[in-house]
NUKEPA-253882 format. One record per residue (C-alpha): residue number from 1; residue in three letters; chain; x, y, z. Coordinates in steps of 0.1 Angstrom, whole numbers. Layout:
<NUM; ALA; A; <X; Y; Z>>
...
# end
This chain:
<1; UNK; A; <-26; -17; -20>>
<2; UNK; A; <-56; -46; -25>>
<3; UNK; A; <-49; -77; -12>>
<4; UNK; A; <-58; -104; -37>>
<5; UNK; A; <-56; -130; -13>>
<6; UNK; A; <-61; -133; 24>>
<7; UNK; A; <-50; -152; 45>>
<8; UNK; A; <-64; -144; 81>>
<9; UNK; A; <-60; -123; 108>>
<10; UNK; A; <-29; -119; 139>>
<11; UNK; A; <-30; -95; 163>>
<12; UNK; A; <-68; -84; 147>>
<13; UNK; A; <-51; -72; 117>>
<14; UNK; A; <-62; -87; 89>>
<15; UNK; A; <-28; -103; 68>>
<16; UNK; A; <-29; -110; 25>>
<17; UNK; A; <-8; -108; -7>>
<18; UNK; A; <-18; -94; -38>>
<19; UNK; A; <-7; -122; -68>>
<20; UNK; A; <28; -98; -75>>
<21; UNK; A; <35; -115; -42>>
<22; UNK; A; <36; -150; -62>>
<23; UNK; A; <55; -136; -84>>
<24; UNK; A; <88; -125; -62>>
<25; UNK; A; <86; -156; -45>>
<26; UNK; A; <85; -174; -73>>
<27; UNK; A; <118; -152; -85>>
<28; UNK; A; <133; -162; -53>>
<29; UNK; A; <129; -198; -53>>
<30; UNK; A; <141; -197; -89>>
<31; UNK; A; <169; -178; -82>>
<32; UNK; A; <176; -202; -53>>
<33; UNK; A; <173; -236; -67>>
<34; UNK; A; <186; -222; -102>>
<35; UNK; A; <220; -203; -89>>
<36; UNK; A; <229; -199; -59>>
<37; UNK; A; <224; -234; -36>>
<38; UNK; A; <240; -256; -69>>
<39; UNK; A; <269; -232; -63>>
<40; UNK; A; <272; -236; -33>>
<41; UNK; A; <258; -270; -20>>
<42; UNK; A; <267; -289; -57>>
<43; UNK; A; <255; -326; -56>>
<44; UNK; A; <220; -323; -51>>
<45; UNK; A; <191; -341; -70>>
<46; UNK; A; <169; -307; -87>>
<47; UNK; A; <138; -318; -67>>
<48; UNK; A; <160; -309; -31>>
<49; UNK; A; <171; -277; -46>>
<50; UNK; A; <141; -267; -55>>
<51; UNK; A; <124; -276; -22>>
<52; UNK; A; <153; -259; -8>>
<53; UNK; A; <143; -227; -29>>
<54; UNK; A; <109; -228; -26>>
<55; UNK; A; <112; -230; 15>>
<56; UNK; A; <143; -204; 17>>
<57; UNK; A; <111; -181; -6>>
<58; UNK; A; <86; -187; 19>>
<59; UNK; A; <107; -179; 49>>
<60; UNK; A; <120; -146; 29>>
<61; UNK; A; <79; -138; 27>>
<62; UNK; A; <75; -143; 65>>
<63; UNK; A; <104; -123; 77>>
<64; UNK; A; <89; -92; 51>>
<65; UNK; A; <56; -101; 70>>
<66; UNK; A; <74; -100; 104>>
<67; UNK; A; <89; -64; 92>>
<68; UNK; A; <54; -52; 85>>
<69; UNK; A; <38; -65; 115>>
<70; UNK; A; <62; -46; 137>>
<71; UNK; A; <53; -15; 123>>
<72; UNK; A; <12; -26; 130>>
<73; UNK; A; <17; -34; 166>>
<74; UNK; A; <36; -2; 174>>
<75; UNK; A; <15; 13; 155>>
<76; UNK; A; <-18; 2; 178>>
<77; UNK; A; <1; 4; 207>>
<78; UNK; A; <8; 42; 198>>
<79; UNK; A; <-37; 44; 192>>
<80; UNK; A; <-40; 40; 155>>
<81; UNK; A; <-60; 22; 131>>
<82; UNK; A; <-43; -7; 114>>
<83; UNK; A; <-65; -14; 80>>
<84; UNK; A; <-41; -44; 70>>
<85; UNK; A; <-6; -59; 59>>
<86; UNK; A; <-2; -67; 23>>
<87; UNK; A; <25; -83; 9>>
<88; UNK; A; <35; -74; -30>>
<89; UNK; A; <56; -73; -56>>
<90; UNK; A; <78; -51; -38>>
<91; UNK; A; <80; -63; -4>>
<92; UNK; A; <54; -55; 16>>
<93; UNK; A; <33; -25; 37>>
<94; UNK; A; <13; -20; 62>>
<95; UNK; A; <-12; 3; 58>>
<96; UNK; A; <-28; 27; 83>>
<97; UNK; A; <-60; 45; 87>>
<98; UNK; A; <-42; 73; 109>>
<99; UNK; A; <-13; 95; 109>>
<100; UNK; A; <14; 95; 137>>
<101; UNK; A; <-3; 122; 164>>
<102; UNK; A; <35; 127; 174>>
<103; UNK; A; <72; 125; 163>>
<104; UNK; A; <79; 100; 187>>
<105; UNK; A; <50; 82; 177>>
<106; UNK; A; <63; 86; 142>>
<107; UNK; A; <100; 73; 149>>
<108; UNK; A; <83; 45; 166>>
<109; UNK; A; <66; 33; 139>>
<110; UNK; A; <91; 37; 118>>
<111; UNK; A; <120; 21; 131>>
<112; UNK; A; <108; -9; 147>>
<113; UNK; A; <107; -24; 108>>
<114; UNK; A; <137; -23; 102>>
<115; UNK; A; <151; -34; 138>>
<116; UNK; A; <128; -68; 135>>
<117; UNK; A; <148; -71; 100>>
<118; UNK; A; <178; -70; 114>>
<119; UNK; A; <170; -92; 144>>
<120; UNK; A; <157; -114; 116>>
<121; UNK; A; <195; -110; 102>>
<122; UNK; A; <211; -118; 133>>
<123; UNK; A; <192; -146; 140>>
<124; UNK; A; <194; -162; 112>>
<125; UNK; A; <230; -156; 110>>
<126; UNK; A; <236; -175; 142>>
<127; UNK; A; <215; -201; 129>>
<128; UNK; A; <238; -205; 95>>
<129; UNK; A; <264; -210; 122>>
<130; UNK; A; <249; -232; 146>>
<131; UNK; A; <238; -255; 118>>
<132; UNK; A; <278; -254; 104>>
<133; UNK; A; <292; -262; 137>>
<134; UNK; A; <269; -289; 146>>
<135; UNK; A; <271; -304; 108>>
<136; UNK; A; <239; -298; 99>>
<137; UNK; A; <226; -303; 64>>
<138; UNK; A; <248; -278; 47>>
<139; UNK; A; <215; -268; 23>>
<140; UNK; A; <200; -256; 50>>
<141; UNK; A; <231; -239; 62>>
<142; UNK; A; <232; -222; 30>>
<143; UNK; A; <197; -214; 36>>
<144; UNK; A; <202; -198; 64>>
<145; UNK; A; <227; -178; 57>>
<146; UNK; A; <212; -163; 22>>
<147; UNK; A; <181; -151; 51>>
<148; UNK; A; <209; -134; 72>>
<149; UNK; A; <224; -115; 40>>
<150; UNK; A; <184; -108; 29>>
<151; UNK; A; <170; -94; 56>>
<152; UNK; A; <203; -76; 68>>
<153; UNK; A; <200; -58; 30>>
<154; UNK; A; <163; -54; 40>>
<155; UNK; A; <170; -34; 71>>
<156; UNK; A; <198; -11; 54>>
<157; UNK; A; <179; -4; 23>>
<158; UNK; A; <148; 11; 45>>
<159; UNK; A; <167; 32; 65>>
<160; UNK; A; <175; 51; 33>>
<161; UNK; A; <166; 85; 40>>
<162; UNK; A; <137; 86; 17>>
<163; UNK; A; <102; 85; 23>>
<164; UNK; A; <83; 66; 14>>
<165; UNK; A; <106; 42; 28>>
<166; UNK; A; <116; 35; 69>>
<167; UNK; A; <143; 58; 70>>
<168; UNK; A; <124; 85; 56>>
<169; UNK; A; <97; 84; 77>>
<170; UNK; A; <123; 86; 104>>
<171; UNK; A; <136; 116; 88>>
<172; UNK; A; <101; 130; 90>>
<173; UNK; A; <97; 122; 124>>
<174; UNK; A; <130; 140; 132>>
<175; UNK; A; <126; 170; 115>>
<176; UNK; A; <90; 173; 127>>
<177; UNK; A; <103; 172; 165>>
<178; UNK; A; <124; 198; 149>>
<179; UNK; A; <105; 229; 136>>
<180; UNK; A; <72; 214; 145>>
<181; UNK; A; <55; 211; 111>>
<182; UNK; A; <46; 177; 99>>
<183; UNK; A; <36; 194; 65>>
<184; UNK; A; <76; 207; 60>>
<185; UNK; A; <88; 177; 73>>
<186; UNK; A; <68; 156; 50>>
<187; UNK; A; <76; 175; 20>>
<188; UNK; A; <115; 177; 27>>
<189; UNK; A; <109; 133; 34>>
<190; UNK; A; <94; 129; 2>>
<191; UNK; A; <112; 154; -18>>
<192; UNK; A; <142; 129; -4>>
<193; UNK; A; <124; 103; -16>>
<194; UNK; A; <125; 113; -54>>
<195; UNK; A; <160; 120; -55>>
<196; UNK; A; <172; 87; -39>>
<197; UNK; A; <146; 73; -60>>
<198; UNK; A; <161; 90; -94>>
<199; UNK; A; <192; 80; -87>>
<200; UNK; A; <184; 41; -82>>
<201; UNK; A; <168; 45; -116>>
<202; UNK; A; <196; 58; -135>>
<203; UNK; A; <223; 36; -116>>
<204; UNK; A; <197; 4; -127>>
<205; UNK; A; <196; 17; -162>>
<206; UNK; A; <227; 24; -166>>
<207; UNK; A; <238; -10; -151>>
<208; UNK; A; <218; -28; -173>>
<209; UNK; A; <223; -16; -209>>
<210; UNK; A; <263; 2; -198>>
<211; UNK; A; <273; -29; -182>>
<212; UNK; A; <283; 0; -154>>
<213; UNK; A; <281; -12; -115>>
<214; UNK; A; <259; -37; -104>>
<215; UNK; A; <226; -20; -116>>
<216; UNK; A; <197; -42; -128>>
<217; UNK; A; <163; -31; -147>>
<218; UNK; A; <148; -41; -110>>
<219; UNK; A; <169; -16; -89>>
<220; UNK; A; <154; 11; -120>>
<221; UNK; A; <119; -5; -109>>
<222; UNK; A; <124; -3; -77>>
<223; UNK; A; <137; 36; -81>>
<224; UNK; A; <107; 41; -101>>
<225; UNK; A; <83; 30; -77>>
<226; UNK; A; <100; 51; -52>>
<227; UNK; A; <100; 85; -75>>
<228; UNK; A; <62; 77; -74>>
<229; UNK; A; <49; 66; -42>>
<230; UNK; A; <70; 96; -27>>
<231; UNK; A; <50; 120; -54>>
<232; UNK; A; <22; 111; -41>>
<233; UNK; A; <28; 108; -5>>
<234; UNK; A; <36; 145; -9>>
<235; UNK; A; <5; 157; -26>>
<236; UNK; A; <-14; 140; 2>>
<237; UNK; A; <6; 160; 26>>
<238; UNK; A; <1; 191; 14>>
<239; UNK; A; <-40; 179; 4>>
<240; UNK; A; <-42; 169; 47>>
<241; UNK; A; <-28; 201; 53>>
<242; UNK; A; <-54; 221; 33>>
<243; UNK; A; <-84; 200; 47>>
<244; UNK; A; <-74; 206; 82>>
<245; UNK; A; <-104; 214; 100>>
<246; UNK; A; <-129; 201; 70>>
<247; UNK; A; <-157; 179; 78>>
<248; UNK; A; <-175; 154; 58>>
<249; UNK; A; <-208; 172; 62>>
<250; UNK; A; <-188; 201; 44>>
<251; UNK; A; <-173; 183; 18>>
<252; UNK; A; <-195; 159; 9>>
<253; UNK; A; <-215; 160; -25>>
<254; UNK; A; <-253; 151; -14>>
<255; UNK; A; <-260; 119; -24>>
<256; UNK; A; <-290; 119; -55>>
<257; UNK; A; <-312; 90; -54>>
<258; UNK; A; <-306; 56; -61>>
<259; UNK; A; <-301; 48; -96>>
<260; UNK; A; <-310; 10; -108>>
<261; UNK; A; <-281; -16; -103>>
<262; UNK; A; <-296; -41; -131>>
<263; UNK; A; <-289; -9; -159>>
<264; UNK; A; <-261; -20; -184>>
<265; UNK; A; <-230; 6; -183>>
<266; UNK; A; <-238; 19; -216>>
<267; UNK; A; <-275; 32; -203>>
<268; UNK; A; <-267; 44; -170>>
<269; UNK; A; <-239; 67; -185>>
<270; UNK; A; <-271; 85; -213>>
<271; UNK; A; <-295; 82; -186>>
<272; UNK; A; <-278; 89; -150>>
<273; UNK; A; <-236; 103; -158>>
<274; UNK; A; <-234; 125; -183>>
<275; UNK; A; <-269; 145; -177>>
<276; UNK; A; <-255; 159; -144>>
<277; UNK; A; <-208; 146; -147>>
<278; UNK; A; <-224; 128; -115>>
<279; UNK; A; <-185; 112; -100>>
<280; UNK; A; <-204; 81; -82>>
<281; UNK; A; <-238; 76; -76>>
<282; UNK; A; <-256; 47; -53>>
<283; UNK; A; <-273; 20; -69>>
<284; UNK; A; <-305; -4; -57>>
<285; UNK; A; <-312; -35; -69>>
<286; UNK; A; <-345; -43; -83>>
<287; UNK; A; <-364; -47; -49>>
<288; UNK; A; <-349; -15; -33>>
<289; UNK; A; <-319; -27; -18>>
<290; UNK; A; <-293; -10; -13>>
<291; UNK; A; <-267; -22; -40>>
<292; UNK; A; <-236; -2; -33>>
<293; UNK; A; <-219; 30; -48>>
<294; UNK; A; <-207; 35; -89>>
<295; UNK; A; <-180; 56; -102>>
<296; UNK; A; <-181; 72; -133>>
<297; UNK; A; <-144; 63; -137>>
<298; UNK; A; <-155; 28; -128>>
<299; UNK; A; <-182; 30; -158>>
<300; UNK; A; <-157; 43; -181>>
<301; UNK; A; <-131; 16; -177>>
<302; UNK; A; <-153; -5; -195>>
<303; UNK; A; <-142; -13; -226>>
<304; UNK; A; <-174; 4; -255>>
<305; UNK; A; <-177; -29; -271>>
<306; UNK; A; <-187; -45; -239>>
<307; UNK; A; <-212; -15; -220>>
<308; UNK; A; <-238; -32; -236>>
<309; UNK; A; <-235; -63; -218>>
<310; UNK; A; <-222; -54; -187>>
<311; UNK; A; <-242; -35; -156>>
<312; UNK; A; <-236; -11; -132>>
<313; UNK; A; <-238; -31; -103>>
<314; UNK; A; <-212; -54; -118>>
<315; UNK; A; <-184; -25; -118>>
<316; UNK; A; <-198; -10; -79>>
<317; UNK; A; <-181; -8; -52>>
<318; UNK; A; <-203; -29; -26>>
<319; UNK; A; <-217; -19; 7>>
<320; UNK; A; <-194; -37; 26>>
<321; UNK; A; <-163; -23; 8>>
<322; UNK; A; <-178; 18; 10>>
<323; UNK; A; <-153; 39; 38>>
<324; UNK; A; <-183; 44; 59>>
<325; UNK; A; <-173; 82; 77>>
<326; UNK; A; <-200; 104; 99>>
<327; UNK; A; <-208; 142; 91>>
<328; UNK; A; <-187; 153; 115>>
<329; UNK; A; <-157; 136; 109>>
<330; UNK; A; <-125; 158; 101>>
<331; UNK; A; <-118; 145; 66>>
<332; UNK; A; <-80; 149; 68>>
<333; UNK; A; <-78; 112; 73>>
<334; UNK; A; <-95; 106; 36>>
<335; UNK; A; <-68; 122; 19>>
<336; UNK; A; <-48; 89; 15>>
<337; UNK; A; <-77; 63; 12>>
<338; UNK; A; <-92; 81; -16>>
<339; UNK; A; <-62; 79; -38>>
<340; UNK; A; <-87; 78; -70>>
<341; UNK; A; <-123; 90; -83>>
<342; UNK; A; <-126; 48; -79>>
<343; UNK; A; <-126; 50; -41>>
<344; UNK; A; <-155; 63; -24>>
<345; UNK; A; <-163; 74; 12>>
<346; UNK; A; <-203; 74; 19>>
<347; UNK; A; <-212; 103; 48>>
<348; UNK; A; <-237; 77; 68>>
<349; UNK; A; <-261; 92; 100>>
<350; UNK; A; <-288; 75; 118>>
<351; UNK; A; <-284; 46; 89>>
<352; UNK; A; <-295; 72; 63>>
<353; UNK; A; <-266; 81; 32>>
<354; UNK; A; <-264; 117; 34>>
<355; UNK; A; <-238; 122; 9>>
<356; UNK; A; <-207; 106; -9>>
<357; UNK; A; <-170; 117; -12>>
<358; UNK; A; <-147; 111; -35>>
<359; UNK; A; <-106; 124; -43>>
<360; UNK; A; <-128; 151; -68>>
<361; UNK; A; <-144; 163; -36>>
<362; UNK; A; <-115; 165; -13>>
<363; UNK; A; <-96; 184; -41>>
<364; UNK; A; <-123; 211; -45>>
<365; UNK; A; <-129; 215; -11>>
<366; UNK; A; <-90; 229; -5>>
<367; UNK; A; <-103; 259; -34>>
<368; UNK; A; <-130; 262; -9>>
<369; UNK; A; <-160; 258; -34>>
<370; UNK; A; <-187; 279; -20>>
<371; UNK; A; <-214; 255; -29>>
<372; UNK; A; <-203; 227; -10>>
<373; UNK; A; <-229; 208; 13>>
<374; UNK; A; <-227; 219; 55>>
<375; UNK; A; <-239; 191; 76>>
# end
């Protein structure tokens, strides 16, 4: 998950939104001043329910911040790597570099979420209540209470025993202290995952063209995303499982020399791709500085009308965005960040690239290619 904007650091971890995020909140604030607070709180000029909506969506945004940023701290408290916290379209996640060494550090992480939710809840609750008793603006009352009902539903719907969800990770973490395979216990998680995940779709479907239940075409989305994300959260497992013990110096592809940054797309796939199927290849610019890393599936994205006009280094992933991994690294921990052949890791000693990996790599190595590179 790329965060489109950014917005600053707390705790060290770095804190942004991808656009999607402007896009719920604006929903929210809609939904809000459009709906529910004339309904409730009739009266009011449009510009105050609007206000009303637009605050009510900002504080909905910093409680799914305040979720994700209680699975981060636990998560450094428990020793691992916290890359960032991106809100989206969907809520929000934060996003690690490491897995959970134990099942208690996995329940840890998992369920403080969902308990600052429903903190969130409770507060917010007895601030509806406060406001009431003491006659306070009853917009912001309503306000108030529409964040108790949100984040309460927040809390509930990730403890659903579903991965990749809060509650499934706690069903990991449970049946991992159980039998003492993370691998199983991942699998059964996210297995979990696409059946809960199924079912939300066809209850939203069905909702919205049956006129059955209270299903919405956004309840099928969010089934959807659920089907995938656990999909592919168990193919990683398994992938983790069959790198164990890997290192980068084993898996790596050497790294061929630099190719020229300033070539358009259109050249360097005659001259330097499709000669030797290179997946991503490191570029210089014109005075021999490094330039960054290309993809092949990067190159290719380009629409043929425009390779002509557009160059490589203008589709690269720069140096300062490369996962930067030493030869003997175990490369178990790639097996998420490289979700795509448009991600690359670059195997770095002694300030020298010694070689480049990519999802294509860490996918041959579990068939254990013979004629992969040993550090």
């Amino acid at each position: 998950m790329t965060a489109s904007l950014r917005f600053g650091r707390i705790a060290g971890i770095p804190v942004g939104a991808s656009w999607s995020a402007l896009l719920i909140a604006g929903l929210i604030a809609w939904s809000l001043a459009g709906r529910l607070l004339p309904a409730q709180v009739p009266g009011l000029a449009p510009a105050a329910y609007w206000l009303a909506g637009a605050a009510g969506a900002g504080l909905f945004l910093g409680s799914l911040l305040a979720h994700e940023l209680g699975h981060a701290l636990v998560a450094q408290r428990a020793g691992l790597k916290v890359r960032g916290i991106t809100l989206w379209l969907l809520g929000g996640v934060a996003q690690l570099e490491d897995e959970p060494a134990s099942p208690r550090d996995e329940l840890r992480v998992a369920i403080v979420g969902p308990a600052v939710s429903m903190a969130l809840a409770v507060g917010s609750g007895l601030a509806a209540l406060g406001l009431s008793v003491l006659g306070g603006p009853a917009v912001a009352v309503a306000i108030a209470a529409w964040l108790a009902v949100g984040n309460a539903a927040l809390a509930l719907f990730n403890l659903l025993p579903a991965a990749p969800l809060d509650g499934g990770r706690v069903l990991r973490g449970l049946l991992w202290r159980r039998h003492g395979s993370r691998v199983r216990a991942s699998v059964t998680a996210t297995r979990a995952g696409v059946w809960v995940g199924s079912g939300l779709v066809a209850y939203g479907l069905l909702g919205q063209f049956g006129g059955w239940g209270f299903g919405t075409l956004w309840t099928a989305l969010v089934g959807w995303f659920l089907v995938t994300a656990a999909r592919q959260e168990r193919d990683q497992a398994v992938l983790r499982s069959d790198l164990g013990g890997l290192l980068a110096g084993q898996v790596m592809t050497p790294a061929p020399a630099t190719a020229p940054a300033w070539f358009t797309v259109d050249a360097f796939l005659r001259n330097y791709v499709q000669p030797w199927q290179a997946a991503a290849l490191p570029l210089r610019t014109f005075d021999g500085r490094p330039a960054g890393v290309v993809t092949a599936a990067a190159l290719y994205a380009v629409p043929a009308d425009r390779r002509h006009m557009v160059r490589a280094g203008d589709v690269a992933i720069p140096p300062s965005a490369l996962i930067l991994v030493a030869p003997d690294q175990p490369v178990t921990g790639l097996a998420g960040r490289l979700a795509n052949d448009r991600t690359v890791a670059a195997v770095v000693a002694g300030g020298q690239l010694l070689g480049l990996i990519t999802a294509s790599d860490l996918a041959r190595a579990t068939h254990h290619d013979p004629h992969r590179a040993v550090a």
